[in-house]
N, C-alpha and C positions, 0 to 999 in steps of 0.2 A: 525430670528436668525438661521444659520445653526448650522447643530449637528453637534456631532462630534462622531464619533465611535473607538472602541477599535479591534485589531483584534490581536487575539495570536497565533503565528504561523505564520514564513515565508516558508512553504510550498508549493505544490503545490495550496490546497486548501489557503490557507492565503493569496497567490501572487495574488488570481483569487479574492478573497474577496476585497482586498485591491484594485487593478486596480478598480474594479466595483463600491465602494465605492467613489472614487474620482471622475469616471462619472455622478455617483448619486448626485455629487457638494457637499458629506458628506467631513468637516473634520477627516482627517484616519489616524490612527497612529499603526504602528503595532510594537510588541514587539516578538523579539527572542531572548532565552534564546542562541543558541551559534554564534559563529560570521561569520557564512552565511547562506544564503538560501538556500532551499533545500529540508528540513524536512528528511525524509524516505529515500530520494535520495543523501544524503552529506554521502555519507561511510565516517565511520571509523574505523581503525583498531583494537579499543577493543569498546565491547557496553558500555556505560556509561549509569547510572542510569536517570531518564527522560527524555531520547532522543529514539526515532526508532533506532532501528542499525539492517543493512543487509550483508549478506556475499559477499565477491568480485566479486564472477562471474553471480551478479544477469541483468539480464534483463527482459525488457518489457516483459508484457505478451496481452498485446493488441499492435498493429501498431502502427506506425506511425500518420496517419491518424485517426485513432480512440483516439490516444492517445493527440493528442495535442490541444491546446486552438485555439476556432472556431477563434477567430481574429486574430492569431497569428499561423501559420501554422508550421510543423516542417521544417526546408531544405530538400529540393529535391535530396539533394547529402548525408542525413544521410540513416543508412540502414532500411529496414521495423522495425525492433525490433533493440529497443538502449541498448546498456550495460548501467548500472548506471550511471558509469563517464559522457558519451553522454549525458544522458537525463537529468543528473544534467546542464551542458554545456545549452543546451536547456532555462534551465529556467532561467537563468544568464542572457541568450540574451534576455528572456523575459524579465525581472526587468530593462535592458538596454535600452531595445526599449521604456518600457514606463515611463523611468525615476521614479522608485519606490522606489530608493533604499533609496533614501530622507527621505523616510516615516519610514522608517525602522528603530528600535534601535538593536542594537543585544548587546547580551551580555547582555539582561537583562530579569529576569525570571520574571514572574507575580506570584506573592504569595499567593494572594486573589484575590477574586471578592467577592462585596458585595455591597446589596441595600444600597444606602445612605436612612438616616434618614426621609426623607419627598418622597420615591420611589412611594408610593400608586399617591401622586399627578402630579411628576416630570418624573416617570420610569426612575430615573438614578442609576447609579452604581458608587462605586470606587472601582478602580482597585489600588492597591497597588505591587509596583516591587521592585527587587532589582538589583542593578549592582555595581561592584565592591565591594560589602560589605553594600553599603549606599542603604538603603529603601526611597520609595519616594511614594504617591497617587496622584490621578490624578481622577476627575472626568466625566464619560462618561456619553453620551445617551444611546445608544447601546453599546452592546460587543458580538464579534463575536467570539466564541472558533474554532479554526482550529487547532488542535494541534492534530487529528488522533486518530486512534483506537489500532496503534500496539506499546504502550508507555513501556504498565505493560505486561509482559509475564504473561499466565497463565498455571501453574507449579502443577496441581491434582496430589500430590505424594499420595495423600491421598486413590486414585482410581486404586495402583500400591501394591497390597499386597507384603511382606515381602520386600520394598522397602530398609528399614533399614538395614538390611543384607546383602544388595548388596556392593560388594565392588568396583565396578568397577567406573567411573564416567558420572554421569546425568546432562542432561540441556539442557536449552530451547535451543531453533531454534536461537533465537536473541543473544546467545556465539559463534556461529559457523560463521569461518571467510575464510574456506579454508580447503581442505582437506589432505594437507601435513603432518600432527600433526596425524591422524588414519590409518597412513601406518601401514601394520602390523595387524591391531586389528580388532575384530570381532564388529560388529555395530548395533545396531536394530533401526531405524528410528520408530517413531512410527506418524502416520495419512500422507494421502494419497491427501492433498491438493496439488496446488502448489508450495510449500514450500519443504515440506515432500520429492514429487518427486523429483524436485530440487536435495535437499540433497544429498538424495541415489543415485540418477545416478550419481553423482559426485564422492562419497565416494566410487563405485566400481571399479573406476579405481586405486584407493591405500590400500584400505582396506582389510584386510582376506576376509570377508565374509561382505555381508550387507542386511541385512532383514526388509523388509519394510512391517509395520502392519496397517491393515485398518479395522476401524470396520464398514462398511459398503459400501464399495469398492466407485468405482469411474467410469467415463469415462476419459477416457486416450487420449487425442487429440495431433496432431500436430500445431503447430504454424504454418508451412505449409501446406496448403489444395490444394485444386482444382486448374490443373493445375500450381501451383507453387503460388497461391494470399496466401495473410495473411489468416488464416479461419477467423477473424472478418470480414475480407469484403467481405466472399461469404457468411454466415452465419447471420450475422445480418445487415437486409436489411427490406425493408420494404415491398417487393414480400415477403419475409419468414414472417415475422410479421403477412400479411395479409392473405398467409396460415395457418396458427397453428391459426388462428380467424375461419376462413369459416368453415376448413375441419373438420369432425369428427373426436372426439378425439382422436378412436380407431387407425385413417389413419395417423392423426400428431405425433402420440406414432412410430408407426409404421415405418412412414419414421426416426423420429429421430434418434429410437434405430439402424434402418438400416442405419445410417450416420455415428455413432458411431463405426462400425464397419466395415465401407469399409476397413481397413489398418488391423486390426485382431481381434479374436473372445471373448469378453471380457469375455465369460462366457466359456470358454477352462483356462483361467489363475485364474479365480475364481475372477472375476474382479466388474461383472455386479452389479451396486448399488442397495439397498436394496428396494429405491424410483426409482427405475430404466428411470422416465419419470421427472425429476427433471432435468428442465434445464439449474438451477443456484443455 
């Protein structure tokens, strides 16, 4: 008897489970909650509550090449690093190419997951959804969650003394849609990931002021490296791999921090992280 599996989330992860799934000769049925693919990558214009939501001017932070599905290559006419709308585009022609979109429900949330009754003997699940109003179950083998990590913002007011008396206005990363709206106004970004920088170098081309807080600084890279390549394709490689294995730690620390710092001196800006050989 073939299974059948459950996959939630038409993202990128969901689109890669789902393809794989039908190779595997699994019957595959994936459920998304709004009405395309995408996940992380379908902007919209206000976040909405259970959905990823990203600001407009987001792109890649790996290539191209690093970025896309081994069987499915990106175009050779897209640029190293895609804006959103692109790399959304991308996975469209993926569901295209391998006729996925069949599988697909959208428009429908998954409510529960739960062991059916007899799961010790059977390991099945049902999966319960809704769409338009009307609930429905549906019994799996497997279920596959792809639905991601960046849903629920995580919002520690609690770790902001006299937070309450601030009168000005706070919030997550995932409300921020553009920087048109902070003309004028003084801004503190607070953490130093990709996001964060993101943010702030955006926000000082229209904002009074913009202050960006790290509690444990960063390495600050470009997207362009050596001689003008992506730095993921001079950087992670398997020459590099196979040195930071052989060489002593002290000489792998050593070259790193010194790579870190071809472009400028992290520890002049008060930059150099706390784990300073941490490098990921």
């Amino acid at each position: 008897m073939v299974q059948n599996v459950a996959i939630i989330g038409a993202g990128i992860s969901g689109l890669a489970a789902l393809k794989c799934s039908l190779e595997a000769g699994l019957e595959a049925t994936c459920f998304e909650k709004s009405d395309s693919v995408g996940g992380l990558w379908n902007y919209t214009e206000y976040a909405e509550d259970g959905r990823a939501s990203i600001y407009r001017s987001v792109f890649t932070n790996a290539c191209k090449e690093m970025m896309c599905y081994p069987d499915f290559p990106i175009p050779d006419e897209y640029p190293n690093y895609l804006h959103n709308s692109l790399f959304l585009d991308y996975l469209r022609l993926y569901v295209k190419h391998f006729d996925l979109a069949r599988y697909i429900k959208f428009k429908t949330a998954v409510v529960s997951v739960q062991k059916c009754p007899d799961f010790q003997v059977t390991g099945r699940w049902k999966v319960i959804t809704e769409q338009d109003g009307n609930r429905s179950s549906d019994i799996f083998d497997s279920v596959l969650i792809c639905t991601g990590h960046h849903v629920h913002p995580n919002l520690p007011l609690h770790s902001f003394f006299g937070i309450e008396r601030f009168t000005g206005r706070y919030m997550h990363n995932r409300e921020y849609k553009e920087p048109a709206q902070y003309a004028g106004k003084r801004v503190l970004v607070v953490g130093l990931g990709n996001t964060g920088a993101d943010i702030a170098v955006e926000l000082s081309h229209t904002a009074q002021k913009v202050w960006l807080s790290t509690r444990s600084g960063s390495w600050i890279m470009s997207r362009v490296w050596d001689n003008g390549y992506p730095w993921d394709m001079v950087y992670l490689t398997r020459h590099q791999s196979f040195l930071n294995k052989v060489l002593p730690r002290a000489i792998s620390d050593y070259l790193y921090e010194s790579m870190m710092n071809k472009r400028f001196s992290h520890e002049m800006y008060g930059l150099v992280p706390l784990d300073r050989y941490v490098t990921a």
